[in-house]
C-alpha positions in Angstrom: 0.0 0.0 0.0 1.6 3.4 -0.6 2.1 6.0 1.6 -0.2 9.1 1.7 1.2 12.5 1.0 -0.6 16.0 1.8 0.3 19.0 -0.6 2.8 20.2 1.7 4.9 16.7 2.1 5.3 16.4 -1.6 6.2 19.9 -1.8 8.7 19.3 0.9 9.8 16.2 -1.2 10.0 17.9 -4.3 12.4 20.3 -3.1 15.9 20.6 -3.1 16.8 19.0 0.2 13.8 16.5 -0.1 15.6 15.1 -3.1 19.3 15.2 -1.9 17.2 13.2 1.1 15.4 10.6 -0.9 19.1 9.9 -2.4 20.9 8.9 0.4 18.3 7.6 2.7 18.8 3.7 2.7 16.3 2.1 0.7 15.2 5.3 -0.4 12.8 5.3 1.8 10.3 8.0 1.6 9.2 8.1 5.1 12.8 8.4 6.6 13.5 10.9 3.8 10.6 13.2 5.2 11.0 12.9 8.7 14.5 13.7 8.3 14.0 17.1 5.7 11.2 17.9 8.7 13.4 17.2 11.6 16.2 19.9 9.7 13.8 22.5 9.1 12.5 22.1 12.6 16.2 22.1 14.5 17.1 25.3 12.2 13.7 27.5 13.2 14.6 26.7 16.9 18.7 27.4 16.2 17.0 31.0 14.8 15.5 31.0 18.4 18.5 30.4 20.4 20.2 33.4 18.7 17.9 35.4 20.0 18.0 33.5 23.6 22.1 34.6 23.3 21.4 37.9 22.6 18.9 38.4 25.6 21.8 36.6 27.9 24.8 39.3 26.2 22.2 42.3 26.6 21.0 41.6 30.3 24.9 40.6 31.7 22.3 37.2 32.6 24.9 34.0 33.3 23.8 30.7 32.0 24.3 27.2 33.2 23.6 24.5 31.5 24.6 21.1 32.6 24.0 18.1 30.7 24.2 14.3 31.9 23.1 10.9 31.0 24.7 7.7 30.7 27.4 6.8 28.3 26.5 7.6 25.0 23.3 9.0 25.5 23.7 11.5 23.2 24.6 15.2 25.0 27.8 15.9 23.0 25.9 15.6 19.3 22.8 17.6 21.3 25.1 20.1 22.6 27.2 20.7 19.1 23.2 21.4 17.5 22.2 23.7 20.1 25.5 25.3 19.6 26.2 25.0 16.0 25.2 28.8 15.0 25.7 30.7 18.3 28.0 33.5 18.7 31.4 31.4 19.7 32.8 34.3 21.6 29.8 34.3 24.2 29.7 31.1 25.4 31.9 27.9 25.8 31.5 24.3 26.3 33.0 22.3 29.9 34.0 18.7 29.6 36.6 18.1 32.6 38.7 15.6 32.5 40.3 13.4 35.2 41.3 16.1 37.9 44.8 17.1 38.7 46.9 15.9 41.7 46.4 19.5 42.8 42.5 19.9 41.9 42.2 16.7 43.9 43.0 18.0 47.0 40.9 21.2 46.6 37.7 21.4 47.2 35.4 19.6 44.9 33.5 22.3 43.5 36.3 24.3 43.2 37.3 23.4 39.6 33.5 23.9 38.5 33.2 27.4 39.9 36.5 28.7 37.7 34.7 27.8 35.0 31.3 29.2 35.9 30.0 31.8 33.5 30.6 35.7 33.8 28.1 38.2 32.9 26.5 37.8 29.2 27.9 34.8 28.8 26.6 31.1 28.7 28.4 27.9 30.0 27.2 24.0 28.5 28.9 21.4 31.1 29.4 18.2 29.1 29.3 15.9 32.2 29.7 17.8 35.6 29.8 17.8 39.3 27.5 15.3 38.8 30.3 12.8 38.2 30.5 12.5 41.9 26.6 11.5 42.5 26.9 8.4 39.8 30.6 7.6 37.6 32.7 8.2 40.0 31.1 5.7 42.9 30.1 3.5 40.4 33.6 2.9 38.6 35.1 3.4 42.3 36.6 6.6 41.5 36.1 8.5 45.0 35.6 7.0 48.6 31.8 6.9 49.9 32.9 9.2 52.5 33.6 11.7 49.2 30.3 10.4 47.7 28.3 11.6 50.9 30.0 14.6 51.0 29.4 15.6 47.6 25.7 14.7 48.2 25.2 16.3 51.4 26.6 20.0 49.7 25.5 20.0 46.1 21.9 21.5 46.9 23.4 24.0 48.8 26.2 24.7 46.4 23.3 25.0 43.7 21.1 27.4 45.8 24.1 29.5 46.3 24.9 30.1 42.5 21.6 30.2 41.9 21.2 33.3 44.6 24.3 34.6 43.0 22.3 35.4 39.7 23.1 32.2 37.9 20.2 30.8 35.5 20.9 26.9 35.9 19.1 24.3 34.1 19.6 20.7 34.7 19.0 18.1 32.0 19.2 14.4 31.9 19.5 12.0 28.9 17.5 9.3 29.3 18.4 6.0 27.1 17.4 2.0 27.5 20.2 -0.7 28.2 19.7 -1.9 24.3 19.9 1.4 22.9 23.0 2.0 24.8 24.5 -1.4 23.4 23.6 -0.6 19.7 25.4 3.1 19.8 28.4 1.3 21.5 28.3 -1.1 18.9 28.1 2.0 15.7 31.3 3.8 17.9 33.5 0.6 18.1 33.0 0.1 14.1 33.5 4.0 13.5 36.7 4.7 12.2 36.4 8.2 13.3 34.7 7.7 16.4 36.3 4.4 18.1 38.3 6.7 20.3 35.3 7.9 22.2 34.9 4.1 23.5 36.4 4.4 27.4 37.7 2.0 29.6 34.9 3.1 31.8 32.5 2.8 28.7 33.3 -0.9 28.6 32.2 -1.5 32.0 28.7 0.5 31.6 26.2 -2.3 30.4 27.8 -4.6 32.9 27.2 -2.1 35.7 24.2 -1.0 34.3 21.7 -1.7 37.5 24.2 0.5 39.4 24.4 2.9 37.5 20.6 3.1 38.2 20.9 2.5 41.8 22.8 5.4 41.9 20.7 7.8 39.6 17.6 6.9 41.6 19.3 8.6 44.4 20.9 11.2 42.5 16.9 12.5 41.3 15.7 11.5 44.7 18.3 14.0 46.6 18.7 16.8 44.1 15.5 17.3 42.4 15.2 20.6 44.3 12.2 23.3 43.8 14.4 25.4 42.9 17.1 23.5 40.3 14.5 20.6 39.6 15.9 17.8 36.8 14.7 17.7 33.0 14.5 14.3 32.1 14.9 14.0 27.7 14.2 10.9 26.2 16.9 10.2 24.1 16.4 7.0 22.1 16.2 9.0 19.0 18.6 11.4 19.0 16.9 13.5 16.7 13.6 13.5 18.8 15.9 14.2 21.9 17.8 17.1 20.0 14.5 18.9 18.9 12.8 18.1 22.9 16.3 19.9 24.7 16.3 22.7 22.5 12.2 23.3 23.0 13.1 22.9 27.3 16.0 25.7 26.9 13.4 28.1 25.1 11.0 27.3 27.6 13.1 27.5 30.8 14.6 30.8 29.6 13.1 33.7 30.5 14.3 35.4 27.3 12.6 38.1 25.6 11.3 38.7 22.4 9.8 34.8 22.9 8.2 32.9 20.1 5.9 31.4 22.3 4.0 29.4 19.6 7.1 28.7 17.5 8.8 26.9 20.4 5.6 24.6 21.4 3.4 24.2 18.0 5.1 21.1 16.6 6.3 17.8 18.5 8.7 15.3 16.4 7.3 11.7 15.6 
């Protein structure tokens, strides 16, 4: 049975990137090939938006935080590099720490976060952060539970405090099942150009996989706070998910001008 088209689908399909679609699409499938053309017309109206988010954050001296976690390839460094990908470079940067210094280890723990904490105007995206403590790092045994307790005995109060600062912070967690965690570890072993990504610690994920989940219970349980509450994304299809993180941003920010109806009038199959 074929697929029915509205005037507007085959006009997308028609079109210049519709066609370039149909071509590479496996099996030239028509479907894929429209969701897709869709999906890039939808991601570039809400990158138009998030210009205008940057501006309001340069204009007002706001400070943005935005923090993303999940599990191992749950997708925040391809979500990040979209909502990214036409900002102004010079006003905000992206943090993914790695493995502390001798010296940062015998600092305080949220010291190396706060150096890299936004000034005024400008917006920070933490690739991982001080999270690490609440579920790799005493999963993988990378800090004593004493260190574990501490961490989660200060964090809400270490959040309230940069919050009261003047510091927007929005909290964001990538949701993915075990299987679709195996698969994507699967595509990033084959890759060529991506096998590098594959950790040690990435190794051990599936394995510890109910751990992992013991601790993130906690982690939601102890720092969903009224004040710097979690946003859980979906993240199965990373399309879906990219489209969903950049709609939350929009939302959470109190930016202004505000496409209200832009930002909420279409939701991705």
């Amino acid at each position: 049975m074929g697929i029915k088209l509205s005037d507007k689908e085959i006009k997308i399909l028609n079109s210049k990137k519709g066609i370039k679609q149909m071509i590479i699409t496996d099996g030239h499938s028509v479907s894929k090939a429209l969701r897709y053309v869709k999906y890039e017309a939808r991601l570039k109206s809400l990158q138009e938006e998030l210009i205008k988010l940057q501006q309001w954050v340069a204009e007002n001296d706001k400070k943005l935080v935005i923090l993303f976690e999940g599990r191992d390839a749950a997708g925040k460094g391809g979500a990040i590099r979209r909502i990214t990908q036409h900002l102004n470079p010079r006003e905000f940067s992206i943090v993914a720490l790695p493995k502390p210094t001798e010296e940062e280890q015998s600092q305080w723990y949220f010291q190396r976060y706060i150096n890299r904490l936004p000034q005024k105007g400008k917006i920070v995206f933490f690739d991982r952060s001080w999270y690490n403590r609440a579920v790799v790092e005493p999963v993988n045994g990378f800090c004593h539970e004493h260190q574990y307790q501490t961490f989660m005995n200060q964090v809400n109060e270490f959040e309230r405090m940069i919050i009261e600062s003047g510091i927007l912070l929005i909290k964001l967690y990538f949701s993915i099942s075990k299987g679709e965690q195996a698969r994507r570890f699967e595509d990033i072993k084959k890759s060529p150009v991506k096998k590098w990504k594959f950790s040690p610690v990435d190794q051990n994920a599936l394995k510890l996989w109910d751990v992992y989940t013991e601790y993130k219970t906690k982690m939601f349980a102890r720092t969903n706070t009224e004040i710097a509450p979690w946003h859980i994304i979906r993240a199965n299809k990373k399309t879906k998910a990219r489209i969903e993180v950049i709609e939350k941003i929009l939302d959470l920010v109190p930016y202004d001008p505000k496409d209200t109806k832009l930002i909420t009038h279409v939701k991705m199959e």
